[in-house]
C-alpha positions in Angstrom: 24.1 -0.2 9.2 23.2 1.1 5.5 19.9 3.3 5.0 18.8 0.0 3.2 18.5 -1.9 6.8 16.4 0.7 8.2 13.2 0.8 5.2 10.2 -1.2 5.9 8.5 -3.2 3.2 6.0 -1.3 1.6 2.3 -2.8 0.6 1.5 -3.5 -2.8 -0.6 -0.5 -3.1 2.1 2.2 -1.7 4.8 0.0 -3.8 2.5 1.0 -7.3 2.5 4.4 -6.6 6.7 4.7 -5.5 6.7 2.8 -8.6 5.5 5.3 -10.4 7.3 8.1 -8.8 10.8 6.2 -9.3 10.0 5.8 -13.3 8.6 9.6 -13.6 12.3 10.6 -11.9 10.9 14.2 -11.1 8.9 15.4 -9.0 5.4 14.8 -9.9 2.0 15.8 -8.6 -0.9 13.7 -7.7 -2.8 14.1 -11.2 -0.1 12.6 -12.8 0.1 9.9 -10.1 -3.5 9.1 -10.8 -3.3 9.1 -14.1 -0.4 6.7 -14.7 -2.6 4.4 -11.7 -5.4 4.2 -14.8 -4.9 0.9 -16.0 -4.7 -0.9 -12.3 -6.8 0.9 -9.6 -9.4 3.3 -9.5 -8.9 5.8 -7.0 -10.9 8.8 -5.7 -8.1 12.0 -5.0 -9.0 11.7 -1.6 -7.6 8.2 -1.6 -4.7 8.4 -3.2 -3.6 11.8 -1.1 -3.8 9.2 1.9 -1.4 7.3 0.7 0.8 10.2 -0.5 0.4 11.5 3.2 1.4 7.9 4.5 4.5 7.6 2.1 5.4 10.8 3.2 5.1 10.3 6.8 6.9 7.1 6.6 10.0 8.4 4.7 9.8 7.2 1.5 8.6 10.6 -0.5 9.1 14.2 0.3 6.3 16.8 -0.6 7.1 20.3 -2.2 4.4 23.1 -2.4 4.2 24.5 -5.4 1.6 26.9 -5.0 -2.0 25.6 -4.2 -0.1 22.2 -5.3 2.0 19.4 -3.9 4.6 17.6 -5.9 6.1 14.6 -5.1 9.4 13.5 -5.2 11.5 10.0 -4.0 13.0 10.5 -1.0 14.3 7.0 -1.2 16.1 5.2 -4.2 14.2 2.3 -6.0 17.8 0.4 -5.9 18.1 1.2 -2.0 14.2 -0.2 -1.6 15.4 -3.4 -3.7 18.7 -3.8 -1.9 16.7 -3.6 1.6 13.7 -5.9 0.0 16.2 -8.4 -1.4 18.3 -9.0 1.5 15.3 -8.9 3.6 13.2 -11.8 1.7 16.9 -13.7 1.5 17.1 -13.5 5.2 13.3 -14.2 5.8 12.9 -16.8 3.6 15.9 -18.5 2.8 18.0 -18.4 5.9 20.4 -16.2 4.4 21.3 -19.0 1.3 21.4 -17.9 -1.9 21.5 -20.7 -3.1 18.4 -22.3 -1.7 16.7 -18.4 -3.6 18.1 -19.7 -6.7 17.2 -23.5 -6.2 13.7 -22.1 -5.2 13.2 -19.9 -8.3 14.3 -22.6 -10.4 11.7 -25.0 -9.2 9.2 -22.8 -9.1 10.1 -22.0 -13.2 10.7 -17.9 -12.2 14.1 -19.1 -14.1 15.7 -20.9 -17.2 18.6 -22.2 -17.9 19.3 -19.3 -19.9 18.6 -17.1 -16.0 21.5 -19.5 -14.3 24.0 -18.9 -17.8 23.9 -15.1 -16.9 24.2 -15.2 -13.2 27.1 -17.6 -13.5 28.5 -15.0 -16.2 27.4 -12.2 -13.1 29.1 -14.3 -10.8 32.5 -14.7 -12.8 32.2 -11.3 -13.6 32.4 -10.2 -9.9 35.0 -12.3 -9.2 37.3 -11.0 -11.9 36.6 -7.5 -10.4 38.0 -8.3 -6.5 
């Protein structure tokens, strides 16, 4: 069992914010947290310092003091949160068939021709390599 079997899906909210995190790739504090949240929700401190408080209680972030401050830091990878996210919904959704995911997104216009050229490239590419 890899640490990506063991992570829970996050809600869209706390998935913004490890967003965030993940693209700062430092350890960051909440004013910068609620500053980069701007554009898409407007949160009061208090709020967002629940969430911080949930991510950290869950696993997903550690906190550092840093004086009369906290700063924020990934305690999970945004690749091991995909890896666990991807095989879950492929599981979940798709009975474990890739290609009924691809089928799916093609129908559903997610993906082009141009999409199935460079997984078959992927896909050669892989096979190559074992």
């Amino acid at each position: 069992m890899t640490i990506a079997d063991k992570i829970n899906r996050l809600p869209d909210a706390e998935l913004e914010i490890m967003l965030i995190i993940w693209k700062a790739g430092k350890p960051v504090n909440s004013s910068y947290i609620l500053e980069q949240l701007q554009d898409k929700r407007k949160w009061a401190l208090a709020t967002l310092m629940t969430v911080l408080a949930r991510l950290t209680e869950k696993g997903f972030l550690l906190c550092e003091k840093e004086g009369r401050n906290n700063r924020y830091i990934a305690a999970i990878s945004e690749a091991e949160y995909k890896e666990s996210e991807g095989k879950s919904t492929l599981e979940k959704l798709y009975g474990n068939s890739f290609r009924n995911l691809v089928v799916s997104l093609y129908n559903g216009k997610a993906i082009d021709k141009n999409d199935l050229a460079e997984l078959r490239e992927f896909l050669d590419k892989v096979e190559r390599e074992e």
